[in-house]
C-alpha positions as CSV (number, residue, x, y, z in Angstrom):
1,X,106.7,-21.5,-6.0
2,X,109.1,-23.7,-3.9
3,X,110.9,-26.5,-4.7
4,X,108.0,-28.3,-2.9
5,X,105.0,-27.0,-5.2
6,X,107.4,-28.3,-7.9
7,X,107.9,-31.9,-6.9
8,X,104.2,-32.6,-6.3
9,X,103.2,-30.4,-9.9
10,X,105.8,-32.4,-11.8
11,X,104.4,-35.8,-9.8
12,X,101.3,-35.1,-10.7
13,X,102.1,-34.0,-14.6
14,X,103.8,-37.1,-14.4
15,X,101.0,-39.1,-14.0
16,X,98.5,-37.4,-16.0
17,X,101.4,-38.0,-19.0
18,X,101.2,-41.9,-18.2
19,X,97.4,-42.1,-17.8
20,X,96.8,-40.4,-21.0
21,X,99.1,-42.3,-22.7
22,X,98.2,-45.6,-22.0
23,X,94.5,-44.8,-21.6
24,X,94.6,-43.5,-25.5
25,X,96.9,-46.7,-26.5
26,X,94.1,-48.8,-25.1
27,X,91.4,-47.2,-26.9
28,X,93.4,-46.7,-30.1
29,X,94.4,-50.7,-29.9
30,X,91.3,-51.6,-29.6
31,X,89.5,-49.7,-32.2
32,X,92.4,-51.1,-34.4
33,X,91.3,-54.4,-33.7
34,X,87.8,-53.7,-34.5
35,X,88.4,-52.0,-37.8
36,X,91.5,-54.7,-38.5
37,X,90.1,-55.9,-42.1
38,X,88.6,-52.0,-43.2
39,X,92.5,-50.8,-42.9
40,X,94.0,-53.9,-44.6
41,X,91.1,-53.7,-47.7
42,X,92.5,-50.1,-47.8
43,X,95.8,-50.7,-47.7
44,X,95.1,-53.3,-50.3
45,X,93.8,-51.1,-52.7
46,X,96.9,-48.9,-52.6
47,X,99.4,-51.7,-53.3
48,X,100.1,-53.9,-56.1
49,X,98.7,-57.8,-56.7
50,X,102.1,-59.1,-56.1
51,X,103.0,-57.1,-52.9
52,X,104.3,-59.3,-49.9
53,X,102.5,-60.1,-46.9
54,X,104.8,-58.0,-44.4
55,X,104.5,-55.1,-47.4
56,X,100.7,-55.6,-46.7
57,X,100.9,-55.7,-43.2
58,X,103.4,-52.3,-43.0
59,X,101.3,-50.9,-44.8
60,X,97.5,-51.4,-42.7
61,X,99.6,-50.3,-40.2
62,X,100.1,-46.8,-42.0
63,X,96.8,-46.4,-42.3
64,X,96.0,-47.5,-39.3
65,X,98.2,-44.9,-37.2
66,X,97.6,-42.3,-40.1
67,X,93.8,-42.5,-39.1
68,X,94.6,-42.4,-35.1
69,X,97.4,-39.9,-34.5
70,X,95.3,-36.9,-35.5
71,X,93.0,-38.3,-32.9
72,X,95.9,-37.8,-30.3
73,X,94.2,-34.0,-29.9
74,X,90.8,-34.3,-30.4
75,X,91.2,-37.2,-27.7
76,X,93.0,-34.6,-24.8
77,X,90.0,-32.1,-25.9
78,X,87.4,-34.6,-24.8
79,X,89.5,-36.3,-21.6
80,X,91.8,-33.5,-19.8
81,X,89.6,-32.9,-17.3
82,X,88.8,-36.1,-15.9
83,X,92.5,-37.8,-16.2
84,X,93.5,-34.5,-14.7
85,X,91.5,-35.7,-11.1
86,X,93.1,-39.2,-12.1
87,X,96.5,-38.2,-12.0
88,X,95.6,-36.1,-8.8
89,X,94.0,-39.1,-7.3
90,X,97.5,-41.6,-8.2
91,X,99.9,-38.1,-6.9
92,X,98.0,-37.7,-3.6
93,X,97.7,-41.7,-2.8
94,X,101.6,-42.2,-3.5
95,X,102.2,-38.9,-1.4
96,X,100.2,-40.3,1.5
97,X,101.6,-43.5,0.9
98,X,105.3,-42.7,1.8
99,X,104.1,-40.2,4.9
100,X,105.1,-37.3,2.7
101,X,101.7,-35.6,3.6
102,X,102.7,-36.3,7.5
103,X,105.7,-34.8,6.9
104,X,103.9,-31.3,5.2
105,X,101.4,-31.5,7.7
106,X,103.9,-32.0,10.6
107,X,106.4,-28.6,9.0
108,X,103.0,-26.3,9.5
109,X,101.6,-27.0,6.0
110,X,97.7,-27.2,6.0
111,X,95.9,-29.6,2.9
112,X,94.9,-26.2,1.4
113,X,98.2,-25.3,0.7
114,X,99.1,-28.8,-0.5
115,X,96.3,-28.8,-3.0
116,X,97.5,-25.4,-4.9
117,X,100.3,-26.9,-6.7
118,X,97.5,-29.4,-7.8
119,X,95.3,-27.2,-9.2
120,X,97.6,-25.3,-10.7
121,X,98.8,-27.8,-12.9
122,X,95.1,-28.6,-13.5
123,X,94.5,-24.7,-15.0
124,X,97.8,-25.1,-17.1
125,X,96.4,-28.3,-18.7
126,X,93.0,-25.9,-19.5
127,X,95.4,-23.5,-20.8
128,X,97.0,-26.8,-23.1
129,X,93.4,-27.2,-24.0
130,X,93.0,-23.7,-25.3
131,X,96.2,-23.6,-27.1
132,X,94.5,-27.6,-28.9
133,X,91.3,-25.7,-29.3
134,X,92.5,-22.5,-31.3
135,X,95.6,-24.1,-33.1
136,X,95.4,-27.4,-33.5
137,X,91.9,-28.9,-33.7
138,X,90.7,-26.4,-36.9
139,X,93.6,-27.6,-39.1
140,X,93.1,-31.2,-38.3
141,X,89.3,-31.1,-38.6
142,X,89.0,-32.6,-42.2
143,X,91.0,-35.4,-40.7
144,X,89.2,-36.4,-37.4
145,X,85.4,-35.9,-39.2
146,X,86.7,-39.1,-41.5
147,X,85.6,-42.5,-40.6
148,X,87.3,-45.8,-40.8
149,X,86.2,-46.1,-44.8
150,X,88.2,-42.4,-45.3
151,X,91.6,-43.8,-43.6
152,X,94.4,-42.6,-45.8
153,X,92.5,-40.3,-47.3
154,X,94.2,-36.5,-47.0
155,X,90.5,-35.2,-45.9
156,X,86.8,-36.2,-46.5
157,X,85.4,-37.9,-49.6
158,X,82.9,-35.1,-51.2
159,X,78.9,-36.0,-50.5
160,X,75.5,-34.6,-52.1
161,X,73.8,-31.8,-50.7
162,X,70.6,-31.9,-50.2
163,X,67.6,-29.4,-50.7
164,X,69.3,-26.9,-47.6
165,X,67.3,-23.8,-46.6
166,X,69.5,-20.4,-46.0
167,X,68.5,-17.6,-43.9
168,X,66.8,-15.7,-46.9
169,X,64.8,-18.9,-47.6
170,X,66.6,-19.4,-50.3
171,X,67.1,-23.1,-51.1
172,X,70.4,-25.1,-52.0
173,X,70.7,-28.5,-53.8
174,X,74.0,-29.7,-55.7
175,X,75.1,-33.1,-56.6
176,X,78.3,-33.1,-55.0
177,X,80.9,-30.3,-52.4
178,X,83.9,-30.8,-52.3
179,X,85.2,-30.6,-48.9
180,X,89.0,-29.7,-50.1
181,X,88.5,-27.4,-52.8
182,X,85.0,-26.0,-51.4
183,X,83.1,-26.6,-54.6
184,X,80.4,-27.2,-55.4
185,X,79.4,-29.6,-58.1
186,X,76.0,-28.8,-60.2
187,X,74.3,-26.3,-57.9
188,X,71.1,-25.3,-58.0
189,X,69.6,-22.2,-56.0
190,X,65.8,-21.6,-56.2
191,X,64.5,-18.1,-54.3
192,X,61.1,-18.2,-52.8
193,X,58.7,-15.9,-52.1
194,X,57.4,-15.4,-48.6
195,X,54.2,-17.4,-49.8
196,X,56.8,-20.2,-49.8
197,X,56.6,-20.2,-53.9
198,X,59.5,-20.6,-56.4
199,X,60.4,-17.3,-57.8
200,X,63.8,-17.6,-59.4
201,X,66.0,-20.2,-60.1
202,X,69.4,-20.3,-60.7
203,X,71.7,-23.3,-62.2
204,X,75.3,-23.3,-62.9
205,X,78.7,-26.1,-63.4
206,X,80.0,-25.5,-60.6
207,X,80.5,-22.3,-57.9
208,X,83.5,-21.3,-55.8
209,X,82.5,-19.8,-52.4
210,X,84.2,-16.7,-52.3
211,X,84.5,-15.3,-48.8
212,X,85.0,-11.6,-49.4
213,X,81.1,-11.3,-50.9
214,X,80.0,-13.9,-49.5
215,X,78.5,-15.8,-51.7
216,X,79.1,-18.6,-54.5
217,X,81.0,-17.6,-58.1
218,X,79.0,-19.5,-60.7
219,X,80.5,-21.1,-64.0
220,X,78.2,-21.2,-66.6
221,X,75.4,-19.9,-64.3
222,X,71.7,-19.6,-65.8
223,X,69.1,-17.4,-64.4
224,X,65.5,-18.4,-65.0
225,X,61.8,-16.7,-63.2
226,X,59.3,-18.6,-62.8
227,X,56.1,-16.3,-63.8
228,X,52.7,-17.5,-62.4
229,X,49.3,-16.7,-63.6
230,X,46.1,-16.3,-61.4
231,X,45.8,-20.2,-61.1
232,X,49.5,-20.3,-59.5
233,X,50.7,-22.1,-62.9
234,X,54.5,-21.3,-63.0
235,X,55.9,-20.7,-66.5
236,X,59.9,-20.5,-67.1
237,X,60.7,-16.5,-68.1
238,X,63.7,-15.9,-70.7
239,X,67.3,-17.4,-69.2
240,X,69.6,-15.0,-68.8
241,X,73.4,-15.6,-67.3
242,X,73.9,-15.5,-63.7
243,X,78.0,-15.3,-62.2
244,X,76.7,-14.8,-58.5
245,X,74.7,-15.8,-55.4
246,X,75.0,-14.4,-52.7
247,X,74.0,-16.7,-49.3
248,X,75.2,-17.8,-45.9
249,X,75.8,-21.1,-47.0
250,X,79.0,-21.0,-46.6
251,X,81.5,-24.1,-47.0
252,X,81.7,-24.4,-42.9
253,X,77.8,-24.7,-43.2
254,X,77.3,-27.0,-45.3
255,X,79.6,-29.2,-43.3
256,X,78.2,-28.1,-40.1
257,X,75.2,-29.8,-41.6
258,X,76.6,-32.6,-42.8
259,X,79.1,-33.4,-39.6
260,X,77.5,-31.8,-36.3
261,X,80.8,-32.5,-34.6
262,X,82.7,-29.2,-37.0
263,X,81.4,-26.8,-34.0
264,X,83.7,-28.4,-31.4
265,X,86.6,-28.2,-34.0
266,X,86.4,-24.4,-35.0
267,X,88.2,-21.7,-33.5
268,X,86.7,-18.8,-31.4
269,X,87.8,-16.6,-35.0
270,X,86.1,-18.8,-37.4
271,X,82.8,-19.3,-34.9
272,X,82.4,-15.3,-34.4
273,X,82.9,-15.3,-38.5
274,X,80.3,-17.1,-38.6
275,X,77.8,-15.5,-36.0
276,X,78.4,-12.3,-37.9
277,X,76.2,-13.2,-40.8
278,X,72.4,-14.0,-40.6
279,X,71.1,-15.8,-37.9
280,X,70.5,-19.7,-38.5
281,X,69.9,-22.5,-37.1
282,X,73.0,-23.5,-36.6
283,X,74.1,-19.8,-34.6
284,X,72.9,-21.8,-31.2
285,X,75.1,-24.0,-31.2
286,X,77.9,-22.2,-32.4
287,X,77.2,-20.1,-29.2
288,X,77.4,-22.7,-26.9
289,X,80.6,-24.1,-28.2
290,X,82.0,-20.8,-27.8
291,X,81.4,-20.2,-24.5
292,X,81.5,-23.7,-23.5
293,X,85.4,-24.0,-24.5
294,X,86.6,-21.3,-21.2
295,X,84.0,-22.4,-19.1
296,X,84.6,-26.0,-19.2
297,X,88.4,-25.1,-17.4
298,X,86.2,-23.6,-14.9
299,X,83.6,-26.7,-14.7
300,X,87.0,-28.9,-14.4
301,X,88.6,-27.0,-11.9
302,X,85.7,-26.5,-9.5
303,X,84.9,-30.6,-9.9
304,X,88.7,-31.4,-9.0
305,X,88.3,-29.1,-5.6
306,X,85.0,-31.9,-5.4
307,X,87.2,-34.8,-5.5
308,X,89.8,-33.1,-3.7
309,X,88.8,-34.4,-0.2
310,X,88.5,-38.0,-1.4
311,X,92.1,-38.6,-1.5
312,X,93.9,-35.7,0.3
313,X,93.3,-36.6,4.2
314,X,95.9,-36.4,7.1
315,X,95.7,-40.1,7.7
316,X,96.6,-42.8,4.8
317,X,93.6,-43.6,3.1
318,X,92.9,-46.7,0.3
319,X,93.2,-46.0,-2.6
320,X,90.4,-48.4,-3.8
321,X,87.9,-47.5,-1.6
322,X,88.6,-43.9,-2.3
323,X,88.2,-44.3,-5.9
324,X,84.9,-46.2,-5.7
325,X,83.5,-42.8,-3.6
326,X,85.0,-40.5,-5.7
327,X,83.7,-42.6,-8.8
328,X,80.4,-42.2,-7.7
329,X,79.9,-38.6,-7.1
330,X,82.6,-37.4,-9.8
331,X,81.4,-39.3,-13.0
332,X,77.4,-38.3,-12.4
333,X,78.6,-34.8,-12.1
334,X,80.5,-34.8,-15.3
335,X,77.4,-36.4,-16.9
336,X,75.3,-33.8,-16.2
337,X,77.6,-31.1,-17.0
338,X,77.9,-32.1,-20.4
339,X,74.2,-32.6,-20.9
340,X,73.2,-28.9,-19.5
341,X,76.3,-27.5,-21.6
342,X,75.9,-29.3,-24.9
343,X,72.6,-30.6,-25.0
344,X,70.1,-28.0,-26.1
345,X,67.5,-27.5,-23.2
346,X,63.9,-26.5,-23.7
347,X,63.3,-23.4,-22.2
348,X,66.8,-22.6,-22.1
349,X,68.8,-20.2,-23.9
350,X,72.5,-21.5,-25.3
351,X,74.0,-19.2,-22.9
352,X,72.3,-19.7,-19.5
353,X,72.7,-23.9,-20.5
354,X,76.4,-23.3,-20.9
355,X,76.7,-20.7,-17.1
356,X,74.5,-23.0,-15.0
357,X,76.8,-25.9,-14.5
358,X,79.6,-23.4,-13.5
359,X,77.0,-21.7,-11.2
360,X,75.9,-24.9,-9.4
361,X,79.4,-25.7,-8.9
362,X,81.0,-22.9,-7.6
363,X,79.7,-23.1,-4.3
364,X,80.1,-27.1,-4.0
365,X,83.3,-26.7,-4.9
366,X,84.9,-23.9,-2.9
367,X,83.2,-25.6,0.1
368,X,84.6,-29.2,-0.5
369,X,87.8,-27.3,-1.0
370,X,87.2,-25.3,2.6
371,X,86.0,-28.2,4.4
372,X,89.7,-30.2,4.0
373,X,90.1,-32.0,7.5
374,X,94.0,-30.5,8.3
């Protein structure tokens, strides 16, 4: 790499820094301002009647940037790709701007070889987004599935669980999991026949998932059939004590359930965990945010060599007008990217939905990235 490739990499990292810092500032201030009085009735609670106004005011803001920070990550997961083309778009413009392009162009550098260092930098900032994805985004993910009520809170308030069905047909209903602890409170487990008919059910305290078996460790679990007659009258057998039950509903599951968003936050380890169990619903989308992860560098590569040709031009071009054109085509295509690749399709399977963007735009791209005027 010459000292050249590093000038315009660094210029254009640069850039991407500044957009993605003050792009997140706007979004976080303004989010603030929304949610001004949920933070301050928090920070309320958590201070005493005769704290001062600027003790008050401290600490909403605690809560406030305790709520947003985490967001910091999830927030380069979802916007990478398209502030990478920005910064590209604000490096090339300042480039052509001071005739620094004329100058390439006039030592026997063609745009081609101009545009390398560009998207280079664009395929280490997937790579960032990998390292995010793997490492990061899994340990924050009881903090960034809170909403503004949850600020301050270490990770999310336990909720009900509601009559879920496993892959056995079994049935799961408890009065309250604890996301923190994985427990469940007051479970209840009822096994059906194929006829769709209660068979068995099983009632305990409380259960501990325990990943090894794979099931739930009961406290004070009772066993009880349910015998039927010929007129499908159930009557309650003998109890008898019950310490295990095994089932795929595992702690991710039930807050897959609860919080669709968990996929997008798990890492390629815990997701193939997961797939290696029974099949349930939830294994298709689980597969597409799998595969969707690597291809979406891909996706965001090939749509940069799209909006390549926009900006990088042997003669000075406006910035403005440029923009509006690359606007136009750039955004639509993003849109329907993300539709085919997260968006289950009819007819589709998870895999084919996640490939067929990167399909479609390998040949646009490599020919928008051929067809720069030198």
């Amino acid at each position: 790499m010459t000292k050249i490739d590093r000038h315009v990499g660094l210029r254009m990292l640069a850039n991407f820094v500044l957009l993605f810092i003050l792009l997140y500032l706007f979004a976080a201030v303004i989010d603030i301002i929304l949610n001004l009085e949920v933070f301050s009735t928090i920070a309320d609670k958590s201070l005493p009647e005769e704290a001062g106004t600027i003790r008050r005011i401290l600490a909403a803001a605690g809560i406030a940037l305790g709520y947003h920070l985490p967001q910091v990550f999830q927030f380069y997961a979802w916007l990478w790709g398209l502030l990478a083309i920005g910064a590209m778009a604000f490096t090339v413009s300042q480039m052509s701007r001071h005739r620094e392009l004329v100058a390439l162009l006039a030592s026997g550098w063609n745009l081609q070889r101009v545009a390398l260092p560009l998207i280079i930098v664009t395929a280490g900032l997937g790579g960032l987004q990998v390292i995010n994805q793997e490492l990061i985004l899994p340990q924050l993910a009881p903090l960034l599935l809170r909403n503004h009520v949850q600020a301050g809170q270490p990770g999310l308030r336990s909720f009900p669980v509601p009559i879920t069905v496993d892959s056995n047909r079994r049935l799961l209903q408890a009065g309250a999991f604890q996301p923190d602890s994985g427990q469940l409170t007051q479970p209840n487990f009822i096994e059906r026949s194929s006829a769709g008919l209660a068979v068995r059910r099983v009632r305990a305290d409380s259960a501990t998932w325990d990943p090894v078996r794979e099931g739930w460790i009961l406290e004070n679990g009772i066993s009880t059939t349910l015998e039927r007659d010929d007129g499908e009258v159930a009557r309650a057998g003998r109890p008898t004590e019950e310490t295990f039950v095994e089932t795929d509903l595992s702690p991710r599951i039930l807050l897959m359930r609860r919080h669709g968003a968990l996929a997008g936050m798990l890492s390629t380890l815990q997701i193939l965990d997961l797939l290696d169990g029974p099949e349930t619903r939830e294994s298709s989308a689980l597969r597409r945010s799998l595969w969707s992860r690597y291809v979406a560098i891909i996706v965001n590569i090939l749509i940069l060599l799209v909006a390549l040709p926009f900006f990088l031009d042997r003669l000075p071009v406006g910035l403005v007008q440029r923009t509006v054109s690359c606007a136009a085509v750039v955004l639509p295509l993003y849109v329907i990217v993300a539709a085919t690749m997260l968006v289950p399709l009819p007819g589709i399977s998870p895999l084919l939905g996640v490939f067929l963007p990167l399909v479609l735009l390998l040949p646009l791209g490599m020919a928008r990235y051929g067809w720069l005027r030198t």
